[in-house]
C-alpha positions as CSV (number, residue, x, y, z in Angstrom):
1,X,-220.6,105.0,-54.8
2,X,-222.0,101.3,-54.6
3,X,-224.6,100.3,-57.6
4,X,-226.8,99.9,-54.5
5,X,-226.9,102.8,-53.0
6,X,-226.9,104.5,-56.5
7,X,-230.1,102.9,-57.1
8,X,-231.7,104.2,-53.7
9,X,-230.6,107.3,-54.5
10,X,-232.6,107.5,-58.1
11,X,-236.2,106.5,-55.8
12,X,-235.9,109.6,-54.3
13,X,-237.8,112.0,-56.4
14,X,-236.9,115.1,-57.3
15,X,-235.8,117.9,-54.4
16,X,-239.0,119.4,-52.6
17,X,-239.1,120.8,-49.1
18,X,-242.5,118.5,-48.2
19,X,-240.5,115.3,-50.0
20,X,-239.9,113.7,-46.5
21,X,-243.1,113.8,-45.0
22,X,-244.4,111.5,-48.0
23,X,-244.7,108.0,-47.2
24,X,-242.8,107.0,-49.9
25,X,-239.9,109.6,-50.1
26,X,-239.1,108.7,-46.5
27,X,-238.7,105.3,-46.9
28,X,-236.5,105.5,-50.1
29,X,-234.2,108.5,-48.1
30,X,-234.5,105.5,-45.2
31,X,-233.3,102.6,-47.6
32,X,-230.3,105.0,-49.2
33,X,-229.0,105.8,-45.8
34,X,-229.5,102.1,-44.5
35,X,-227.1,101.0,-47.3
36,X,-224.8,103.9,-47.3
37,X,-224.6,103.1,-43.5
38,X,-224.2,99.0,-43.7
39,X,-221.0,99.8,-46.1
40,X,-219.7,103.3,-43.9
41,X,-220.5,103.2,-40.3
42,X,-217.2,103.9,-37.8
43,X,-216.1,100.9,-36.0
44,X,-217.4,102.1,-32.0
45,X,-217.1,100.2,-29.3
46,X,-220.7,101.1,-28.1
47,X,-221.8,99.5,-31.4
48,X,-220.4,96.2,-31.2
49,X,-222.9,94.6,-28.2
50,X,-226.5,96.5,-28.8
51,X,-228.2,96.3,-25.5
52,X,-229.7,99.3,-23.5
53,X,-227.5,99.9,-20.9
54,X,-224.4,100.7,-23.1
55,X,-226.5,102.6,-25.3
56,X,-227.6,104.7,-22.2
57,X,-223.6,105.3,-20.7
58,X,-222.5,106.2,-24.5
59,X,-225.3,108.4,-25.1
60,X,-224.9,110.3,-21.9
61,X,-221.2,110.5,-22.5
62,X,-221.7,111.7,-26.4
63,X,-223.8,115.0,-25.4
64,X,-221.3,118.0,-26.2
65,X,-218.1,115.5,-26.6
66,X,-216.5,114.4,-29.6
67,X,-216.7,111.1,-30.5
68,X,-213.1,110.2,-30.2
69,X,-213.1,111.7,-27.1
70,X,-215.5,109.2,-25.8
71,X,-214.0,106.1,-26.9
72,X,-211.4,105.1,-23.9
73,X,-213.6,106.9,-21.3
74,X,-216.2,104.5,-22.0
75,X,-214.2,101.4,-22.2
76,X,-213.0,102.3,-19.0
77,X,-216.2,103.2,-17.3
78,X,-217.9,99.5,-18.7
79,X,-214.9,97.8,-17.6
80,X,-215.6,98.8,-13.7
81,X,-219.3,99.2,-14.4
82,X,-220.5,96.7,-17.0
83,X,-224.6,96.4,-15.9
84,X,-226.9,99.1,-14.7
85,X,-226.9,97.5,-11.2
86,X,-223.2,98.3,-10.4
87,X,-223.4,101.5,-11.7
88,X,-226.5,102.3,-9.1
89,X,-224.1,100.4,-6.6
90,X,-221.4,102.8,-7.3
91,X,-220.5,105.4,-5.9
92,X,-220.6,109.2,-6.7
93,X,-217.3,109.4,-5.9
94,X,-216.2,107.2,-8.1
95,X,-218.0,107.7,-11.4
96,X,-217.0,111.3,-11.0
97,X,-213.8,109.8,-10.9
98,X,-214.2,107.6,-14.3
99,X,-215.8,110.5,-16.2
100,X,-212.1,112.9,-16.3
101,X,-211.7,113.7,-19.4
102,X,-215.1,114.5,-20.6
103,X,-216.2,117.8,-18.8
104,X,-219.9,118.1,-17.8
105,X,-219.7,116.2,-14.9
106,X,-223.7,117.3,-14.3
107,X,-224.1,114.3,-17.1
108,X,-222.2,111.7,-15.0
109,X,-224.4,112.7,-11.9
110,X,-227.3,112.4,-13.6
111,X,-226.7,109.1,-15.6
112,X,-225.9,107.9,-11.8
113,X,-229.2,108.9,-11.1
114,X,-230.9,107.4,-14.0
115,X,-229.3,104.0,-12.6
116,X,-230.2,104.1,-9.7
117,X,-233.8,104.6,-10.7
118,X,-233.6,101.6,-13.5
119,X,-232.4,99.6,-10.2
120,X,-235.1,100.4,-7.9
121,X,-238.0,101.0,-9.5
122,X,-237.5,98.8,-13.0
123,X,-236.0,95.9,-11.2
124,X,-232.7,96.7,-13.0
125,X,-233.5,96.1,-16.2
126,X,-233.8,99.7,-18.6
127,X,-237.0,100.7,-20.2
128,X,-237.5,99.7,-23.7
129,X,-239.9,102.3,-25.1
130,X,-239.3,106.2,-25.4
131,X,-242.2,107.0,-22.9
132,X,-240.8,105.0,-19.7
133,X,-237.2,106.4,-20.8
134,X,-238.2,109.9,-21.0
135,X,-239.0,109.5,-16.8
136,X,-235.8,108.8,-15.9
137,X,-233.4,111.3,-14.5
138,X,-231.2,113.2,-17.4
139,X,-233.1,111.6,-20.3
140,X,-234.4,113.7,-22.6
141,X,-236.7,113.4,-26.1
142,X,-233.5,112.6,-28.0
143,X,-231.5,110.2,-25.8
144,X,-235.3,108.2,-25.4
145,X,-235.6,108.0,-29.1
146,X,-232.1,106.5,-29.9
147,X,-231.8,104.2,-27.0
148,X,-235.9,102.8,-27.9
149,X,-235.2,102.7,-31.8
150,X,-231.3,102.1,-32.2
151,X,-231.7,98.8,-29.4
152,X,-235.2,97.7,-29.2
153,X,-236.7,99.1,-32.6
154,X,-239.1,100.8,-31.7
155,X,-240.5,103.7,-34.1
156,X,-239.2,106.8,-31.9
157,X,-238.1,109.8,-34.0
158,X,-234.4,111.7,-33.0
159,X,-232.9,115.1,-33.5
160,X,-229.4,116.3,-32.5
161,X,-227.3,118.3,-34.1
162,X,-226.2,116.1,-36.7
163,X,-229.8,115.4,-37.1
164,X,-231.1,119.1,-37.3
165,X,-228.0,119.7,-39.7
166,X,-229.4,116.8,-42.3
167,X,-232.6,118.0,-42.3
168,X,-232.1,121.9,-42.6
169,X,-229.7,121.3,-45.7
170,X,-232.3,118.3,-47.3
171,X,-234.9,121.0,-47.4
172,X,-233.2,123.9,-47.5
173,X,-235.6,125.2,-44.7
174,X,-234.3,128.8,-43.4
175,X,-233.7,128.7,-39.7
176,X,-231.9,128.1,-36.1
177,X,-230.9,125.4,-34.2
178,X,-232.7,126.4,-31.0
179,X,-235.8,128.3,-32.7
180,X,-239.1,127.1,-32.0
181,X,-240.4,126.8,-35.3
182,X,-236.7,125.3,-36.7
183,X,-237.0,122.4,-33.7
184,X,-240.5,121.2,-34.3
185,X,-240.2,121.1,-37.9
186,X,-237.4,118.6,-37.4
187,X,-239.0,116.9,-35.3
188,X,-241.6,116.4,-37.3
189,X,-239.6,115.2,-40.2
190,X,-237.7,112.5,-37.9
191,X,-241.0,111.6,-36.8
192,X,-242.1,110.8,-40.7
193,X,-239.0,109.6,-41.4
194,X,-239.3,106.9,-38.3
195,X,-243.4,106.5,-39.4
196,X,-242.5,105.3,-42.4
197,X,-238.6,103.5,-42.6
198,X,-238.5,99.0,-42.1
199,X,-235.4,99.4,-39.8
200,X,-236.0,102.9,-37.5
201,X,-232.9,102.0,-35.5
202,X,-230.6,102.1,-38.2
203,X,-231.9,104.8,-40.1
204,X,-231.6,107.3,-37.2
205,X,-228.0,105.8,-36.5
206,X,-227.0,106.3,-40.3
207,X,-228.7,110.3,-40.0
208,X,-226.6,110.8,-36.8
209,X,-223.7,109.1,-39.1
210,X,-224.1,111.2,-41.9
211,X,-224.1,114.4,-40.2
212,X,-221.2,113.5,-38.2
213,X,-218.9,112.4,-41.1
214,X,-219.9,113.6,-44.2
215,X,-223.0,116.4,-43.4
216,X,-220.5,118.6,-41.2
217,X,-220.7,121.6,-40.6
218,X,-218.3,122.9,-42.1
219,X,-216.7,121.6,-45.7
220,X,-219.8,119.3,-46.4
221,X,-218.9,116.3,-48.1
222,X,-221.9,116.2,-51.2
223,X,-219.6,113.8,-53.6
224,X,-219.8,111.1,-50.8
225,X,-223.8,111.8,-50.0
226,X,-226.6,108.9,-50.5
227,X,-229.1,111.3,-50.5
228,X,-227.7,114.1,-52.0
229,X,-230.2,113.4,-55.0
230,X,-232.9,114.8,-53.1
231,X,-231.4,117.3,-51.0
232,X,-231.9,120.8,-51.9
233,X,-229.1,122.4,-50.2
234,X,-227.2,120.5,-52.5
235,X,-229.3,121.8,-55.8
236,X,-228.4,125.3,-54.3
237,X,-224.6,124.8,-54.8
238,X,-224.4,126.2,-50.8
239,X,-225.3,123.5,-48.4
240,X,-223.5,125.1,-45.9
241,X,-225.8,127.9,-45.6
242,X,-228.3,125.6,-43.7
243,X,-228.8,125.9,-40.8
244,X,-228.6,129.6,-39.8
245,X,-225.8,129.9,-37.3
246,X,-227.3,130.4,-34.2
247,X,-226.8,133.8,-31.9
248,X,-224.3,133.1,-29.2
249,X,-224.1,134.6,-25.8
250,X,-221.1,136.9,-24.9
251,X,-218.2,134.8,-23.2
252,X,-217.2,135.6,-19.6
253,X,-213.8,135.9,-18.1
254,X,-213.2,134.7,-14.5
255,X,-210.1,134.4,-12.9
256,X,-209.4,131.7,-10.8
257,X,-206.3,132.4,-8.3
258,X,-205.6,128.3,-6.8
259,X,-203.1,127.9,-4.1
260,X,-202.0,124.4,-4.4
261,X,-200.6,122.7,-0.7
262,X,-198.6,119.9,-0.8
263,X,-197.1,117.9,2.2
264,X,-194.9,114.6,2.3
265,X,-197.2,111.6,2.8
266,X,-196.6,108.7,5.5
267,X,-196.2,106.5,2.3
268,X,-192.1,106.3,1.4
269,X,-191.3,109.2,-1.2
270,X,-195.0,110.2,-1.5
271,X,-196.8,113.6,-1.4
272,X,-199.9,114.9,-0.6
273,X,-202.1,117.5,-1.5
274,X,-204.7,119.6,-0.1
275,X,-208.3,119.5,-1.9
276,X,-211.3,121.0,-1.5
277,X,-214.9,120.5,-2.1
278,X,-216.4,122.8,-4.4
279,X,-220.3,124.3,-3.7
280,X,-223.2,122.2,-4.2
281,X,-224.1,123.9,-7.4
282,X,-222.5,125.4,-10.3
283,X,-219.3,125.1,-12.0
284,X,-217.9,121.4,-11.2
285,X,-220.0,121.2,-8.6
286,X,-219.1,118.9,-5.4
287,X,-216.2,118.4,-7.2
288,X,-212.8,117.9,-5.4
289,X,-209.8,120.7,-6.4
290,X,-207.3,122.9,-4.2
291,X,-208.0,126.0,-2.4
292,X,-209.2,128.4,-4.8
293,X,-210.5,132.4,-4.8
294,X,-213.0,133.1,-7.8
295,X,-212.4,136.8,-9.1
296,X,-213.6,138.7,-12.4
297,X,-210.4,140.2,-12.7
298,X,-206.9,139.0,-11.4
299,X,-206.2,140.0,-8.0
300,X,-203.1,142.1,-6.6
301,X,-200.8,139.6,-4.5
302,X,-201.5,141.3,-1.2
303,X,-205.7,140.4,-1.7
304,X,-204.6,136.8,-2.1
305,X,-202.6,136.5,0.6
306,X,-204.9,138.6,2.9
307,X,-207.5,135.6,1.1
308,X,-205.6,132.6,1.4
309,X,-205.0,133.7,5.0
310,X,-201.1,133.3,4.6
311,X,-198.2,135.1,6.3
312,X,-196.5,135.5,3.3
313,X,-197.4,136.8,-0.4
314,X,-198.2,133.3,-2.5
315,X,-195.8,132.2,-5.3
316,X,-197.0,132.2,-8.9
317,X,-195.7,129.1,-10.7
318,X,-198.0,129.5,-13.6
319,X,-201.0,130.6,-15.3
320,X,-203.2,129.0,-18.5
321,X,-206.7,129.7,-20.0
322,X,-209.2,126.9,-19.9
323,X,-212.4,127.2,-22.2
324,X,-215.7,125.4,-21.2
325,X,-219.5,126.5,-23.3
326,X,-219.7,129.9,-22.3
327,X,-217.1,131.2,-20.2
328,X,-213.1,132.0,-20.7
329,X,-211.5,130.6,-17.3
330,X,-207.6,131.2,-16.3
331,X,-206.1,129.9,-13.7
332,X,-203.1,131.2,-11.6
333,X,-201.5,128.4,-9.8
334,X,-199.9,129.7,-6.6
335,X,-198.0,128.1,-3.6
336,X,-198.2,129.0,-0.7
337,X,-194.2,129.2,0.4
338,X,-191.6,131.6,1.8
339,X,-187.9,130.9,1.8
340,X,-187.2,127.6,3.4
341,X,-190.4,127.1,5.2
342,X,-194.1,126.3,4.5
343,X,-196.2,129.5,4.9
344,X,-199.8,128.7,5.9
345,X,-202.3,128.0,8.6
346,X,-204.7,125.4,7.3
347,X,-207.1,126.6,10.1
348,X,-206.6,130.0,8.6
349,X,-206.5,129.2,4.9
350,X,-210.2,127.1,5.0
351,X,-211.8,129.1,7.5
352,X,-211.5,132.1,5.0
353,X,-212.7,129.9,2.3
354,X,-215.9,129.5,4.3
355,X,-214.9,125.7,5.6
356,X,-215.4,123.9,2.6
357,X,-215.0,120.1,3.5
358,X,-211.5,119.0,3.0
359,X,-208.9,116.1,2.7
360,X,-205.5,115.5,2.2
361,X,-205.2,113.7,-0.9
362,X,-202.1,111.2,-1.9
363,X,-201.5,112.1,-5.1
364,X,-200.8,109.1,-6.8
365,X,-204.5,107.9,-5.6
366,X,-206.3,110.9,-6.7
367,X,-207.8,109.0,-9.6
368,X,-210.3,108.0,-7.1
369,X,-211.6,111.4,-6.4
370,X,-213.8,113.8,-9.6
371,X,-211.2,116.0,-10.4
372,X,-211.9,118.3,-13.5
373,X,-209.0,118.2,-16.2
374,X,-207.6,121.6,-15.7
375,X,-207.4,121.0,-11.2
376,X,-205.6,117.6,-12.3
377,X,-203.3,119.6,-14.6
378,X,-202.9,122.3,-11.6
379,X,-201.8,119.6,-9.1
380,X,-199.3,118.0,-11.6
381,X,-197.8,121.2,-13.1
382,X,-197.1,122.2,-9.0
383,X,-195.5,118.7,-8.1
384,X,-193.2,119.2,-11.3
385,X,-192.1,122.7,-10.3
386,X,-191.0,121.1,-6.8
387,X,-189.7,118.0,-8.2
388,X,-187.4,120.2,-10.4
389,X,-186.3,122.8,-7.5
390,X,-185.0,119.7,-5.3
């Protein structure tokens, strides 16, 4: 470790649970992870140009998403949105469209939002302070904080779970993410921490680094700490102790039986493809897919076609388990063909699904609808099978 960063490390005084609400302990924990972070930070692409706009997309598209998983998306979505102005111009449509790949589409609706309201009531320009931040749509204490500290300095604490995950093993404070008591007292140590640093910004940047890269949860990285000095999950030889793991809910299994409908297009050589919208709320919500019937168990062949309204029993082509937060979803990709002839009544098939509104899709242009990953993967997986059966 740098002579630099060693010496940062020897201000912070010996472990104690109370050591980062001291003036002085803060800002030498502040001035070890500044330098730690000047020499270690990842090379993002959200990092290069600091201004609040791309600090508001990459935070919205960071919540629940690794960070790799982030990086093209978000080239992508600045390279047909790059201001706040064209994102509010935008339409749903199509930033449902540029979000594929992340999941949580709720985010990209509401970071729409949050545009829109930056446009018309902020004259386009976004808030610099945590206060005016925290009123837009989607922003919560967290996203506020780094957006106000990490580009316009101000002293604004954060806590995610990187964050949370520092701070439980520096002080070696039982608890759970989640927990009342476990929440505010990270909060309050961020808020000390951002009281007392020269630089806020970077100091919650290099917390969030450290937790991401070499505070993980699992297989900490102590040799490679700049604060590890100080930090008494580290004197206890079992960092990874802290935090408490954190109750989770029982998964749910649903079954989701799609019947996928494609037709030649007027376009030479091309196909289209039946999609509808899904319900308002929920589960992708207004979200473009095919026909689909939601089950908690998989249904008999004659309840689908009786379902899909179709003269003829559906044809399984394949089946795979998706996984979101809390619930285990597989799909059963059906077509809807006897021998030699197309089997359905579209009349019949979306009046049984309640008349959903519907379109026939091209498929090469159906990057310009929100399709989830797994509906994208259903429609390519059913124009394979008939590709290979000509």
């Amino acid at each position: 470790m740098p002579d630099a960063i060693m010496s940062a490390q020897e201000d912070i005084m010996s472990p104690s649970e109370e050591s980062l609400l001291d003036p002085h302990q803060a800002r030498s924990f502040g001035d070890a992870l500044s330098l730690w972070f000047g020499r270690s930070a990842r090379d993002l692409p959200w990092r290069g140009q600091r201004d609040g706009y791309r600090a508001l997309v990459s935070e919205a598209m960071l919540q629940q998403t690794q960070v790799d998983r982030v990086k093209e998306p978000f080239e992508r979505f600045m390279a047909r949105f790059p201001d706040v102005v064209s994102l509010a111009n935008g339409s749903e449509e199509e930033v449902l469209a540029l979000w594929q790949g992340l999941g949580y589409y709720r985010r990209a609706r509401l970071l729409h939002a949050a545009a829109q309201a930056i446009r018309d009531q902020h004259g386009g320009v976004v808030p610099q302070d945590a206060a005016t931040l925290l009123s837009l749509p989607g922003v919560g204490r967290y996203t506020a904080g780094a957006i106000a500290s990490i580009v316009f300095g101000e002293r604004a604490p954060i806590v995610d779970g990187n964050v949370a995950r520092v701070f439980a093993r520096f002080t070696a404070r039982p608890g759970k993410p989640g927990d009342r008591d476990f929440d505010a007292r990270c909060w309050e140590l961020a808020s000390s921490v951002a009281s007392h640093v020269s630089k806020p910004g970077i100091v919650n940047e290099a917390i969030m680094e450290l937790g991401a890269t070499v505070c993980r949860k699992h297989d900490p990285d102590c040799d490679h700490c700049p604060v590890r000095q100080g930090c008494l999950g580290h004197a206890s030889g079992e960092p990874d102790r802290f935090p408490e793991v954190r109750t989770r809910a029982p998964r749910t299994t649903i079954h989701h039986h799609v019947l996928v409908c494609l037709r030649r297009s007027d376009s030479e050589d091309g196909v289209e493809v039946l999609l509808v919208q899904r319900p308002e709320k929920g589960l992708w919500a207004r979200m473009w897919q095919p026909p689909s019937i939601e089950s908690g168990k998989e249904m008999a062949p004659d309840m689908l076609t009786s379902g899909f309204g179709l003269s003829h029993q559906p044809v399984g082509i394949h089946r795979f388990e998706h996984r979101t937060t809390h619930r285990d979803i597989m799909f059963h990709v059906n077509r809807p063909e006897a021998p030699g002839e197309t089997a359905f009544s579209e009349d019949d098939l979306l009046r049984g699904l309640g008349s959903p509104a519907h379109r026939w899709q091209q498929v090469e242009r159906l990057d310009e609808l929100g399709l989830s990953n797994p509906h994208r993967r259903i429609i390519d997986v059913a124009i394979s099978k008939q590709s290979d059966e000509r």
